[in-house]
Backbone as CSV, one residue per row, in Angstrom:
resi,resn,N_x,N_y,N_z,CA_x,CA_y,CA_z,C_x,C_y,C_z
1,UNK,29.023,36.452,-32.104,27.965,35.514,-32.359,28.302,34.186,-31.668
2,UNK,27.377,33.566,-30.886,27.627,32.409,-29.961,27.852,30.901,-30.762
3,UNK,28.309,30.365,-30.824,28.698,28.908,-31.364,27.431,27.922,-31.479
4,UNK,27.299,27.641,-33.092,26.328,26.615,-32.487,26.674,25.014,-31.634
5,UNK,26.322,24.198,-31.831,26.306,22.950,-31.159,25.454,21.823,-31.024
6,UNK,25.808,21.131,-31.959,25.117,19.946,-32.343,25.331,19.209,-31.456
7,UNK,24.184,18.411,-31.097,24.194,17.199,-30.041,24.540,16.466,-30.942
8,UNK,24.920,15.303,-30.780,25.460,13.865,-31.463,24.480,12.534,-30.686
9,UNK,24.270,12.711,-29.692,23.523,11.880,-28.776,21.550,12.120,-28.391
10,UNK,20.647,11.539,-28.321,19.601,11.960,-27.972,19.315,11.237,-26.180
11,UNK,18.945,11.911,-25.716,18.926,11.044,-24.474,18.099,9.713,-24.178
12,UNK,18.693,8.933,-23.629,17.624,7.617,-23.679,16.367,7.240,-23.161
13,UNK,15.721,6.998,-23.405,14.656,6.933,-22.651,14.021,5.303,-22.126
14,UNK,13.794,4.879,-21.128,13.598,4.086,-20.680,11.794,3.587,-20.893
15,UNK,12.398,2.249,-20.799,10.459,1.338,-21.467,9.366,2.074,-20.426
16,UNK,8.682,2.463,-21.411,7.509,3.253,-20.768,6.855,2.501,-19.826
17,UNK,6.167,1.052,-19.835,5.124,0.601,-19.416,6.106,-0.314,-18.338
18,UNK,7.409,-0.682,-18.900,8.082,-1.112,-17.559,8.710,-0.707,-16.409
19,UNK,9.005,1.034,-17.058,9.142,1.630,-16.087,7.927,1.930,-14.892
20,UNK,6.702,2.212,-15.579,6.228,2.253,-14.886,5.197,1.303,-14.130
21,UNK,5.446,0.158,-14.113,5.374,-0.981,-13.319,6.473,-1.084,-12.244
22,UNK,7.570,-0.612,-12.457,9.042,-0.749,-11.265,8.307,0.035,-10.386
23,UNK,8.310,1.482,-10.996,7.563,2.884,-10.079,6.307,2.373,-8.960
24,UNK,5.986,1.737,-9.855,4.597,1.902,-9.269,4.455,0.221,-8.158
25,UNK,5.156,-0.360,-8.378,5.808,-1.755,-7.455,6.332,-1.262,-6.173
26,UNK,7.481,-0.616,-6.583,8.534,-0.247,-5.422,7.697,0.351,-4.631
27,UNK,6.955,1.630,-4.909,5.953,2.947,-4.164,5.319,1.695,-3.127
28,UNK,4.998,0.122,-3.324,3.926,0.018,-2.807,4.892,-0.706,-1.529
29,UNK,4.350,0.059,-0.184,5.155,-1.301,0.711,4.724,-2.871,0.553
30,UNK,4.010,-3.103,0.181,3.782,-4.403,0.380,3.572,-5.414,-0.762
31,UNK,3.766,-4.696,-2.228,3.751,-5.434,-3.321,4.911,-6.878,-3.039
32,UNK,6.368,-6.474,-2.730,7.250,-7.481,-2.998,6.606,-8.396,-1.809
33,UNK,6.088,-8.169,-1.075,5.668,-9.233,0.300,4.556,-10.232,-0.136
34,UNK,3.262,-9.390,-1.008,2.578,-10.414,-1.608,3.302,-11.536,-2.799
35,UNK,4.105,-10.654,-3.597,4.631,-11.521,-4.440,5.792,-12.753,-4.149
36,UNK,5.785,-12.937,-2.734,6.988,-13.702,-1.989,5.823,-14.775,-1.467
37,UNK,4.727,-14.269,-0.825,3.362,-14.986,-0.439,3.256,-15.882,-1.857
38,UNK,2.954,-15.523,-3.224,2.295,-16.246,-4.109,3.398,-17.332,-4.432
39,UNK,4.760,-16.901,-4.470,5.837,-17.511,-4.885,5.652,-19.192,-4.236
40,UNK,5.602,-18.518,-2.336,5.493,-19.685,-1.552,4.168,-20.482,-1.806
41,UNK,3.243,-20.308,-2.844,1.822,-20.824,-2.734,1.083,-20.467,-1.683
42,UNK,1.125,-19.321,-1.198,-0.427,-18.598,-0.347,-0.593,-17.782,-1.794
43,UNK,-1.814,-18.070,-2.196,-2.677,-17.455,-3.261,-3.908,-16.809,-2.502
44,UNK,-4.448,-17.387,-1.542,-5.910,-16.677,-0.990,-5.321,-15.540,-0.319
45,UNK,-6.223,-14.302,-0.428,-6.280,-13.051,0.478,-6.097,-13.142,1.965
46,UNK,-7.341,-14.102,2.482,-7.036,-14.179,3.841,-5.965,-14.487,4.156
47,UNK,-5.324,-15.813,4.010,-4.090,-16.671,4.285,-2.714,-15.550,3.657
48,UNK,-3.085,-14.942,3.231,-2.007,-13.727,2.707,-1.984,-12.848,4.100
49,UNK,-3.198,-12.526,4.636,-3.137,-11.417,5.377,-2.888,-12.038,6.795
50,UNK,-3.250,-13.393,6.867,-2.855,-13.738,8.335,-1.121,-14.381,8.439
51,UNK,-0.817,-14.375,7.188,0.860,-14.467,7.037,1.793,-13.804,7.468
52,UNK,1.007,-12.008,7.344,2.201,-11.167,7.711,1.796,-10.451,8.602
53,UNK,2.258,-9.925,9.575,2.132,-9.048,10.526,1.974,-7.799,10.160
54,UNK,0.925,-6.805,10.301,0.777,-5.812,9.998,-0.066,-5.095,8.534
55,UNK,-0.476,-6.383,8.129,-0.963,-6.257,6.682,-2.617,-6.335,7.200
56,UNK,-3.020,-5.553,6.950,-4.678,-5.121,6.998,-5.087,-5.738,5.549
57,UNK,-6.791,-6.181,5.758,-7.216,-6.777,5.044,-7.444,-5.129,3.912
58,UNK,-7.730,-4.474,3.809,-7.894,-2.945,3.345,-6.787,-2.822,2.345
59,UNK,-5.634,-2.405,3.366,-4.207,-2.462,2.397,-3.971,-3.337,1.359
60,UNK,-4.333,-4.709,1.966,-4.040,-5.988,0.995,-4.571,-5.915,-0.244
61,UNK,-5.892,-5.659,-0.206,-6.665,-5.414,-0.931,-6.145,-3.963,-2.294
62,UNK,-6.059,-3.675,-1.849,-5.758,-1.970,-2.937,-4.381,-2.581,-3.361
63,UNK,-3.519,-3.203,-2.889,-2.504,-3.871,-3.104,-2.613,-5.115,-4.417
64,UNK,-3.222,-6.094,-3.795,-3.860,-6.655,-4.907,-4.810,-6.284,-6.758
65,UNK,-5.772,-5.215,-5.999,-6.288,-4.709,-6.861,-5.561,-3.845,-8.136
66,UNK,-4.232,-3.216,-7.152,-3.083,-2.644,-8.534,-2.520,-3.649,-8.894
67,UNK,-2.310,-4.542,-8.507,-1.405,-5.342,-9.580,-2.014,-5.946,-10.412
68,UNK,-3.444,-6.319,-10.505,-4.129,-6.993,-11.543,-4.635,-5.655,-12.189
69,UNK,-4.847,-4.685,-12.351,-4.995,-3.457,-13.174,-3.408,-3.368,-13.376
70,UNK,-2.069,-3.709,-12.976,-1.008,-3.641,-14.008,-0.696,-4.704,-14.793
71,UNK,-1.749,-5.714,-14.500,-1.111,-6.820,-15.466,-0.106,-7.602,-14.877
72,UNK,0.027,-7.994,-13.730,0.921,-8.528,-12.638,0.413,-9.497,-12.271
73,UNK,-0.583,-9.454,-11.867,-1.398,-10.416,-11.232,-2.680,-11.136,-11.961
74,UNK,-3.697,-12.342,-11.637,-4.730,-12.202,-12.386,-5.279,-12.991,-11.196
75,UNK,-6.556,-12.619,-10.802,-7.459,-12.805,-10.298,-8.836,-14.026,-10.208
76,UNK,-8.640,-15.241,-10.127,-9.536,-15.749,-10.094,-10.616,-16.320,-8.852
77,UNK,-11.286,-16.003,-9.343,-13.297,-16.005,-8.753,-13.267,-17.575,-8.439
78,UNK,-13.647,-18.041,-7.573,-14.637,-19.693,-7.881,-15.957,-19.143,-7.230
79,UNK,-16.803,-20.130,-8.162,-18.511,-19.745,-7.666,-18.706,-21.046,-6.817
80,UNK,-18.338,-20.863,-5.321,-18.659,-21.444,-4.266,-19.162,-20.676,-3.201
81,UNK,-19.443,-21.429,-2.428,-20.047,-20.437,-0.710,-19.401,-21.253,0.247
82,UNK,-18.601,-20.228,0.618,-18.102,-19.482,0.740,-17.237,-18.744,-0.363
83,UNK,-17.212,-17.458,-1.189,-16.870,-17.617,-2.518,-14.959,-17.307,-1.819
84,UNK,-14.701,-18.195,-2.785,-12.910,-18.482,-2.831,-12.414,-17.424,-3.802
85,UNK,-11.054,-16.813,-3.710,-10.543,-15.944,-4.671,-8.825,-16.459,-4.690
86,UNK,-8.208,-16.785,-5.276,-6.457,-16.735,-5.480,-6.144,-16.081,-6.811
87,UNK,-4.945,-15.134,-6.445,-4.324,-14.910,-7.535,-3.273,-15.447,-7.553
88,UNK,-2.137,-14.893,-9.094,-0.953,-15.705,-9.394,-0.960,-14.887,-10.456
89,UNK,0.468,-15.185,-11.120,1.379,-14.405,-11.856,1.041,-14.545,-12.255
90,UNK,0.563,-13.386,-13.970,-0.163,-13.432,-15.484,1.901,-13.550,-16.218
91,UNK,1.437,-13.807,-17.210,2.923,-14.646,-17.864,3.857,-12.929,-17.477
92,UNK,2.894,-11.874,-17.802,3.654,-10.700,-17.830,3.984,-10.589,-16.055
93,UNK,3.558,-11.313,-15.133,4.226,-10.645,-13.597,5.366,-11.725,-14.082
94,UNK,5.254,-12.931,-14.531,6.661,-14.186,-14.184,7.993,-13.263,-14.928
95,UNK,7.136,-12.202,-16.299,9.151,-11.802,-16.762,9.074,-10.379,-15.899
96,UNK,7.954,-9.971,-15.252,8.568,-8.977,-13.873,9.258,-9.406,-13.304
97,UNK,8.529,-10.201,-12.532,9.261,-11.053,-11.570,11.259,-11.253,-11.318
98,UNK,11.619,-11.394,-13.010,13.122,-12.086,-13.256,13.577,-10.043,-12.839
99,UNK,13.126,-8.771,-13.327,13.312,-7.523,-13.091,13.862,-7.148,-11.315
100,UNK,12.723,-7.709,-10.450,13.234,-7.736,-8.994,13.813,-9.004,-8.710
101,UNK,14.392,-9.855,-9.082,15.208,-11.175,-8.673,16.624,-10.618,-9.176
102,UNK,16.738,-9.701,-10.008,18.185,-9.356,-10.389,17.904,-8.195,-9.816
103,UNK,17.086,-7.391,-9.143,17.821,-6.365,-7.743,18.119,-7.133,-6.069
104,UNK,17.300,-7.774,-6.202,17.640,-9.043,-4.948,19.446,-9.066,-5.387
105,UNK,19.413,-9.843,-6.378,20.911,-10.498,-6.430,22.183,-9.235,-6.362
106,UNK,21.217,-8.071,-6.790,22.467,-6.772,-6.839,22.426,-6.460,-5.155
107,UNK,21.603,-6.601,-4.392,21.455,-5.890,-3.090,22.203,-7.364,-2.239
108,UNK,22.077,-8.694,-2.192,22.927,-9.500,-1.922,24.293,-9.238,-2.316
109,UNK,24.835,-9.134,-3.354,26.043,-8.728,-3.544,26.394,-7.969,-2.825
110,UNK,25.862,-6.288,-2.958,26.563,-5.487,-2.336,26.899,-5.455,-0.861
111,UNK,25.442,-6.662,-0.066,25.966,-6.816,1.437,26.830,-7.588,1.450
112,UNK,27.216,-8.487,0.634,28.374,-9.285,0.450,29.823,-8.867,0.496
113,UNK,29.791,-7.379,-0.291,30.991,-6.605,-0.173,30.963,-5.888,0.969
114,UNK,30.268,-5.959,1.916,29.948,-4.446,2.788,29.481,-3.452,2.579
115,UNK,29.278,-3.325,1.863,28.324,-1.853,0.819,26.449,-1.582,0.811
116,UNK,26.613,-2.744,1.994,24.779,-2.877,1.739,24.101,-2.943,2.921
């Protein structure tokens, strides 16, 4: 008769909704690039897209649009004509935000040691 065997441990499981904000950040090429744009104060779309080389107004866009459906971003409208749009961090992108500033500082380190 085979032995039983009690686990002692349950496996951990990691924050649901923050994990999947990392997931779904990292996947995007160009999330950390907008969020380096807002940091520096380019908030408008255009001035976002004529910042970086290679960033289509299209991409930018679907880019933008996930992060304010994750709660990253928030979106504001002005009712002018030409109508104006900037976003910026909702309080929940600023404690994202501190999440990729301590992989920055781990990926600095490790080029620091040679390891990177």
């Amino acid at each position: 008769m085979p032995a039983v065997t009690t686990k002692k441990m349950l496996r951990a499981q990691p924050p649901k909704r923050a994990a999947v904000l990392l997931e779904t950040v990292l996947a995007c090429k160009w999330s950390l690039t907008v969020y380096q744009l807002i940091d520096a104060g380019t908030k408008r779309p255009g001035a976002m897209e004529r910042s970086v080389e290679g960033l289509s107004a299209k991409v930018l866009n679907d880019c933008l649009r996930r992060n304010v459906t994750l709660g990253i971003l928030a979106k504001e409208s002005f009712p002018e004509i030409p109508p104006r749009v900037e976003y910026e961090f909702t309080p929940l992108g600023r404690r994202f935000r501190k999440i990729l500033t301590a992989v920055a500082d781990v990926q600095a380190e490790l080029e620091r040691d040679g390891q990177g």
